[in-house]
Each structure stands twice: as structure tokens, then as C-alpha cells.
Backbone bond lengths (Angstrom), bond angles and torsions (degrees), N, CA, C in turn:
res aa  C-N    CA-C-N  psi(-1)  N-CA   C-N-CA  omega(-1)  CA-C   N-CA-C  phi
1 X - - - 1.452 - - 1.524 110.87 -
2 X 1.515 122.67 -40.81 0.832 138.62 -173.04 2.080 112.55 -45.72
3 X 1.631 96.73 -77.94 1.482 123.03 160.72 1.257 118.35 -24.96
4 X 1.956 104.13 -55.17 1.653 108.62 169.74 1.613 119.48 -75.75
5 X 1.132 115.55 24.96 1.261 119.58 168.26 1.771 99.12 -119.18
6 X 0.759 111.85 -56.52 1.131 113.87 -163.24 1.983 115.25 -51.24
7 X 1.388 95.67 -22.50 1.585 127.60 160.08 1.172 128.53 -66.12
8 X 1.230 118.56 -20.38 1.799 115.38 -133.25 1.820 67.18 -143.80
9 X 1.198 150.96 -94.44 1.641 150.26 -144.79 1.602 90.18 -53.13
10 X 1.633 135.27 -58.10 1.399 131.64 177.08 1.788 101.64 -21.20
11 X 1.827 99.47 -77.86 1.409 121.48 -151.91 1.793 103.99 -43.32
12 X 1.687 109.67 -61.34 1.179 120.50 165.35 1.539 126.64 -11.45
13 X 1.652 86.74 -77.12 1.863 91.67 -168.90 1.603 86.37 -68.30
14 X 1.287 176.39 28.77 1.429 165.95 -170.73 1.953 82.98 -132.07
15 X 0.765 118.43 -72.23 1.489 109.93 -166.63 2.280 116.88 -68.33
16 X 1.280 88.83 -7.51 1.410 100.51 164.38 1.332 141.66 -109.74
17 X 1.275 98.80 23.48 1.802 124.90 -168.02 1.575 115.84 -94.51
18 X 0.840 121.33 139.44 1.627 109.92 -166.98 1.733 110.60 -122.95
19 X 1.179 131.48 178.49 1.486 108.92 161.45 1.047 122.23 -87.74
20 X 1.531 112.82 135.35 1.787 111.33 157.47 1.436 145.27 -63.33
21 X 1.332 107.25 3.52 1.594 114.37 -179.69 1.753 103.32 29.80
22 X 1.277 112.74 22.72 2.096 97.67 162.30 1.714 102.86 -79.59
23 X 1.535 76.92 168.59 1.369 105.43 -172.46 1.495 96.31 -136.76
24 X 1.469 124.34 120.73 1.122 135.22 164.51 1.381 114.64 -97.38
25 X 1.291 135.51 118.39 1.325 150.67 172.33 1.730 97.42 -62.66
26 X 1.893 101.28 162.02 1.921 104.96 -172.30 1.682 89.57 -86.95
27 X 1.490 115.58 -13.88 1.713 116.94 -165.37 1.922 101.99 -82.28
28 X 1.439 102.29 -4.39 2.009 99.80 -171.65 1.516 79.82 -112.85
29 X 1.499 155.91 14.30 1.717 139.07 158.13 1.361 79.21 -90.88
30 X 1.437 140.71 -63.82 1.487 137.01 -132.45 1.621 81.95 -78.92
31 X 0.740 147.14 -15.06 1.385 166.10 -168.32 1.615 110.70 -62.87
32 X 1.437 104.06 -80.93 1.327 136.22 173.55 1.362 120.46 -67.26
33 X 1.700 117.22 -30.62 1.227 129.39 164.19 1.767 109.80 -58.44
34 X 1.524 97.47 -55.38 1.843 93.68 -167.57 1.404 96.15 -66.47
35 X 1.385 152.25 -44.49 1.088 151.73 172.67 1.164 125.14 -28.40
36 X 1.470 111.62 -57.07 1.819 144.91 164.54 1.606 91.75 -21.43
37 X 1.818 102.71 -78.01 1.339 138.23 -172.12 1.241 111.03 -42.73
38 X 0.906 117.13 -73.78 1.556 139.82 -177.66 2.102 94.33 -37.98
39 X 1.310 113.77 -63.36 1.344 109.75 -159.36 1.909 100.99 -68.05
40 X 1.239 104.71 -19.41 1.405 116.77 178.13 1.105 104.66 -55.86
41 X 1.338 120.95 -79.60 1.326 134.62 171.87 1.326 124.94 -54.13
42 X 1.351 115.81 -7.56 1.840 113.41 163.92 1.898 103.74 -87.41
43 X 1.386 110.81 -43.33 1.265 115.88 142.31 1.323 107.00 -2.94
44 X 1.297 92.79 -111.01 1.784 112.57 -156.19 1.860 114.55 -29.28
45 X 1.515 84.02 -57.58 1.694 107.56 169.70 1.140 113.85 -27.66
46 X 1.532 116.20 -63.46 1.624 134.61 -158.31 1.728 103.24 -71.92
47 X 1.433 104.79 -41.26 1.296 97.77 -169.52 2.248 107.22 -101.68
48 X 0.790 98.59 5.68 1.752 114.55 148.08 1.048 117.08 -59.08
49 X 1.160 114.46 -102.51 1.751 122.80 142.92 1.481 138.92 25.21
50 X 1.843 105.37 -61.19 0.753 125.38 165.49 1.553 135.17 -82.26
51 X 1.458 91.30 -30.70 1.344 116.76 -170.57 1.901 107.62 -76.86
52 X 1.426 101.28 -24.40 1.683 122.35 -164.37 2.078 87.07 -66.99
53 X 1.797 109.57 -62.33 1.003 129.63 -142.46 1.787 85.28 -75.80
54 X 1.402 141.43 -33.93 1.416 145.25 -172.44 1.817 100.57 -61.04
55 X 1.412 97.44 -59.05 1.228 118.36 177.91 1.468 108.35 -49.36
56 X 1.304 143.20 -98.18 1.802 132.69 155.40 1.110 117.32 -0.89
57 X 1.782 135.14 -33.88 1.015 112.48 -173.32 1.351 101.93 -90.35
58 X 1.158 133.75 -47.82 1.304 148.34 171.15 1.931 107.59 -31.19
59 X 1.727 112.97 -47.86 1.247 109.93 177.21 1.619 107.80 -72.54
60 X 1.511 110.49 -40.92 1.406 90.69 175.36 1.706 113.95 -75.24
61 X 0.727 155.42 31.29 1.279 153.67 -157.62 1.756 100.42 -128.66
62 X 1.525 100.00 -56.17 1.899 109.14 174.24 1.555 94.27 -62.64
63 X 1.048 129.93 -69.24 1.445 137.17 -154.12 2.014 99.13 -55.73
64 X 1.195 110.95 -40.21 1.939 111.49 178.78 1.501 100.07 -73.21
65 X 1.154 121.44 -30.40 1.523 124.76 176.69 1.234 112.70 -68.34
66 X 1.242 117.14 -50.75 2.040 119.55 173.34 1.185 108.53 -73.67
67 X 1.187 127.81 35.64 1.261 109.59 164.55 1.544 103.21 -140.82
């Protein structure tokens, strides 16, 4: 039963789809692109950041130990 569902809900929504007549402008990709980017680069940032402060603890941690 399972399988025949898993068959049969696909086929449905594909044979019940209609057209959208949108129109995407080239200014809503450049759009979605800087966005893409943007979260990339808050990314990187965030885990820098974080990664700086892991790192310090770790040096102070060896450095209280050698002594």
C-alpha cells in the first residue's frame, strides 16, 4: 500500500498542474544570487568569529596546563 502511494500522490500533483503565466525579471536572479552570497559570507564571518574564540580557549587551556 505503502509503494502504491508513493506512486499514485507523485502522478496526481503532475497531471493537476496548470500554467503559471510568471514572468521573472534578469533584476529577481541577480536578486537571489546576491542573497545566495550575502548568507555565504555572513557564514564565513559567523563561523571565524567563532572559530577565533574556540581556538583562545584551547591556547589558554594548554598554556594553564604547562605550567
Amino acid at each position: 500500500m505503502k509503494q502504491y502511494f508513493l506512486y499514485l500522490v507523485p502522478t496526481i500533483l503532475f497531471l493537476l498542474t496548470v500554467p503559471a503565466h510568471a514572468y521573472l525579471d534578469p533584476g529577481t536572479g541577480s536578486i537571489i544570487l546576491q542573497a545566495i552570497l550575502g548568507f555565504i559570507a555572513a557564514s564565513i564571518a559567523t563561523l571565524s568569529f567563532y572559530w577565533n574564540k574556540v581556538k583562545l580557549f584551547f591556547i589558554k587551556l594548554i598554556k594553564k596546563n604547562n605550567k
